[in-house]
VMD Tcl script that draws the C-alpha trace (Angstrom):
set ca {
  {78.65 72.56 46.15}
  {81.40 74.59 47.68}
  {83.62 72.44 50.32}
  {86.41 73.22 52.94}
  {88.98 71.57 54.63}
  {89.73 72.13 58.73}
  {91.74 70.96 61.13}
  {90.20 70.24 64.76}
  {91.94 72.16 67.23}
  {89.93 71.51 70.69}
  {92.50 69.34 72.19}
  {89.41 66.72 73.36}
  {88.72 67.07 69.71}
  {85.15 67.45 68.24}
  {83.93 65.67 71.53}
  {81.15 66.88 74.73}
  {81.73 70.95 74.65}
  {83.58 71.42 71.26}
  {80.99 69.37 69.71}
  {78.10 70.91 71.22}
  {79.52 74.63 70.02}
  {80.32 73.35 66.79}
  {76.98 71.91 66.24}
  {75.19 74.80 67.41}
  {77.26 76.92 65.03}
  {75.84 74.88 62.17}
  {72.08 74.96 63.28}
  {72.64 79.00 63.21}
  {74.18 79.16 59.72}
  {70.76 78.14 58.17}
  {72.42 76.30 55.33}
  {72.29 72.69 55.34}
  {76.10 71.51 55.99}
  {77.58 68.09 56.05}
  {81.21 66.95 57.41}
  {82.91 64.06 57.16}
  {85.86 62.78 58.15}
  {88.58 60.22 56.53}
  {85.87 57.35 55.26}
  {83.63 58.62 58.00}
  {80.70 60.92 56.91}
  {79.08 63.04 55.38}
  {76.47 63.71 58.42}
  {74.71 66.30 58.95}
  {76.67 68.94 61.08}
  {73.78 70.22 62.64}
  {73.29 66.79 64.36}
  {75.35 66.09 67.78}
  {75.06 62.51 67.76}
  {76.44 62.36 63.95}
  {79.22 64.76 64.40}
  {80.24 62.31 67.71}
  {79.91 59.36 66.00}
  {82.93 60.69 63.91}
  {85.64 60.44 66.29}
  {87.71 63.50 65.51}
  {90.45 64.15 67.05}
  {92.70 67.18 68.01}
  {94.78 67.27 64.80}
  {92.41 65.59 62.78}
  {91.09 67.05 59.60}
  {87.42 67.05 58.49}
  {85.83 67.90 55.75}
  {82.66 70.31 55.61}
  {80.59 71.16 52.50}
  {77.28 72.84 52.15}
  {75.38 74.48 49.15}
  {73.04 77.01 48.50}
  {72.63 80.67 49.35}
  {75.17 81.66 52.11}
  {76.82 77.79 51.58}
  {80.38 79.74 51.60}
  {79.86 82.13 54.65}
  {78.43 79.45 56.57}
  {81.42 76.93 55.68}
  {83.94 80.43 56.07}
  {82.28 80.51 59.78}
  {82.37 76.24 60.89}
  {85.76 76.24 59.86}
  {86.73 79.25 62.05}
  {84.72 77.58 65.09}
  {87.13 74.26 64.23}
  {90.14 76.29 64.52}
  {89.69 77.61 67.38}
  {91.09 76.07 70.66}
  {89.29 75.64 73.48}
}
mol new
graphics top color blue
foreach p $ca { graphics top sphere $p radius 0.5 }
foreach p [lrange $ca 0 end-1] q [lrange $ca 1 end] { graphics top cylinder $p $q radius 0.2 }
display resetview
């Protein structure tokens, strides 16, 4: 299982718009991915409502894993969408 570390930079965090780009980001990837934050998680990433119920934060840092075929392109690409501010 290969796993990465990001830091949210949307400053309303992984909430409404981030959250919805994020998640769509991790339906394209076609690997199963989970993320989790502090003793919140794993959910599935592909899954709006799980990814909400997180509560991250601008600042915060989650943590995404995935396996299989493509697992490290598709976390290399999630993390990049996490980084970037909106």
């Amino acid at each position: 299982m290969s796993t990465r570390e990001a830091t949210v930079a949307a400053a309303e965090g992984l909430h409404a718009r981030p959250a919805a780009t994020f998640v769509k980001a991790a339906k394209e990837c076609g690997v199963p991915v989970q993320i989790s934050k502090g003793d919140k998680g794993p959910v599935p990433a592909s899954s709006m409502l799980s990814v909400l119920s997180l509560g991250a934060h601008c600042g915060d840092t989650v943590v995404l894993s995935a396996e299989g075929e493509g697992a490290e392109e598709a976390l290399d690409t999630l993390v990049a969408v996490l980084s970037e501010a909106e």
